[in-house]
Residue, then its C-alpha position, 0 to 999 in steps of 0.5 A: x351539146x356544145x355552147x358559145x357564149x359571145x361576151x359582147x363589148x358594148x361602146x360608145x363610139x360604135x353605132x347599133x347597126x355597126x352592132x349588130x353588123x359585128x355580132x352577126x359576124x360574130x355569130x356566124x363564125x361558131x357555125x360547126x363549133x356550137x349548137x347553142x349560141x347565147x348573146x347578153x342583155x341589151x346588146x344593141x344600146x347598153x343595158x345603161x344607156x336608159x336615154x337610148x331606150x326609147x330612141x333605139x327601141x323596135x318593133x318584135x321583128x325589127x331590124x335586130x330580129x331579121x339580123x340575129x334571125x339570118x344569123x342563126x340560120x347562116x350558121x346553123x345554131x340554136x340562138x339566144x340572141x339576147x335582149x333588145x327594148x321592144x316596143x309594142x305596136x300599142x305603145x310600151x316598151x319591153x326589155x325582150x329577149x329573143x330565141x331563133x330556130x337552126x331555120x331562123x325561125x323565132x321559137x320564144x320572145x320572153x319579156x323581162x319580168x323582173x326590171x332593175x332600177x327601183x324608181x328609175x331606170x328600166x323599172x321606170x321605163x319600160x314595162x313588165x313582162x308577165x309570162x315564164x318562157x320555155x324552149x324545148x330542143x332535141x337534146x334539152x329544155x331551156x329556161x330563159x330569163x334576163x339580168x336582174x331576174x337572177x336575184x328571183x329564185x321563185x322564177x327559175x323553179x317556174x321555169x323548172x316547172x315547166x320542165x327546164x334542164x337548162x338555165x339561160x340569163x343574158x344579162x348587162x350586169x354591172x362590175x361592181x356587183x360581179x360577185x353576186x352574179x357568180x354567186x347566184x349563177x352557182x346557187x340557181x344550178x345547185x337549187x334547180x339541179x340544172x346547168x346555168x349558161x349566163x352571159x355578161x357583157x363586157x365594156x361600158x354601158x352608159x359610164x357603168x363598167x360592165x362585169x364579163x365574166x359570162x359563166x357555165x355551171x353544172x347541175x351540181x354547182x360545179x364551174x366548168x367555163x368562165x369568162x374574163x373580163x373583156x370581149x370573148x366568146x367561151x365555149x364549153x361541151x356539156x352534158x345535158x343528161x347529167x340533170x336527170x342523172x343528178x336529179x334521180x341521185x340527189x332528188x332533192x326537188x322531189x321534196x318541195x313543198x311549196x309552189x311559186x305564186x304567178x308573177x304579179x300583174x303591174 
């Protein structure tokens, strides 16, 4: 199976339909080179940029939606396109992600559980989602997650639960914590014995300088592509049946003995 994760630069000096203009163009040109195409968090105001939220926040199938939605069917591709500040018809806001069919049909709207922030920022402003989200294709089963949800191993073995093979995290992670999100990236593959396909974005967010530094990990914890830091697209070749193969050799997740508790309703 072939993966393209498109690092994106998030700037200040360029409009969000500029944006999403760009990334649109950016994904259409992996037509023939991906069957999977995974875009970061918060692409189209900053994962920072916590006064642009409610400003830039749209309706589910709004306009990034009918965007990334005639992408993936232009090119052909399976798309994770990342994460946009929804808000529902009834008033909230989510940080959700969005998934789209070869067809450009939507299969999966997962909103971010686990929102970063403490007392301020998108813990504050927006809402918290409360359902796992799986997306099942012909040659693998996705687990889709966001950011700060990488900190949260209870979540991923939900996800495993459900049967994911394949580890997605978009995220705007912040270049100053770029070590952990190697670190982590690495410790759900090696615990979930699945592949992690996480990617960054590259730039600045609201004066935060972002870590890149998108990353592809086997089920064994095995690096197999690694960003830098700037704008990029990384493209990798994996395997998908190496999960069940490394699960049926080292059967590790046979052994557990404790299951994860339903996220909490807040």
């Amino acid at each position: 199976m072939r993966a393209s994760l498109i690092q994106i630069a998030v700037n200040e000096d360029e409009s969000v339909n500029d944006r999403r203009a760009r990334v649109s163009s950016l994904v259409g040109a992996e037509a023939g080179a991906a069957d999977l195409v995974v875009l970061p968090e918060l692409w189209t105001t900053g994962a920072f940029a916590y006064d642009l939220f409610a400003e830039e926040a749209e309706p589910l199938e709004g306009p990034t939606f009918e965007a990334m939605a005639k992408a993936a069917s232009e090119a052909g591709v399976w798309l994770h396109a990342g994460s946009i500040p929804e808000r529902d018809p009834e008033g909230p806001l989510y940080n959700t992600a969005l998934t789209f069919s070869p067809d450009g049909e939507l299969v999966a709207a997962y909103r971010k559980i686990h929102r970063f922030g403490f007392d301020k920022g998108e813990a504050v402003l927006m809402s918290a989602g409360e359902e796992l989200v799986s997306v099942r294709l012909p040659e693998t089963v996705l687990g889709v997650s966001t950011c700060y949800d990488l900190r949260f191993p209870e979540l991923y073995r939900g996800l495993v639960d459900r049967g994911a093979e394949t580890l997605l995290i978009s995220a705007g992670w912040p270049e100053r914590r770029r070590a952990h999100w190697t670190l982590l990236a690495q410790a759900r593959a090696v615990e979930n014995q699945a592949y992690v396909l996480a990617c960054g974005s590259a730039g600045t967010h609201a004066g935060v300088p972002q870590a890149g530094h998108s990353i592809v990990v086997d089920p064994w914890g095995e690096v197999l592509a690694e960003a830098g830091a700037g704008e990029e697209v990384l493209r990798v070749e994996f395997d998908p049946a190496r999960v069940a193969a490394t699960r049926d050799q080292f059967p590790a997740l046979k052994d557990r003995l404790l299951g994860m508790e339903t996220p909490p309703r807040r």
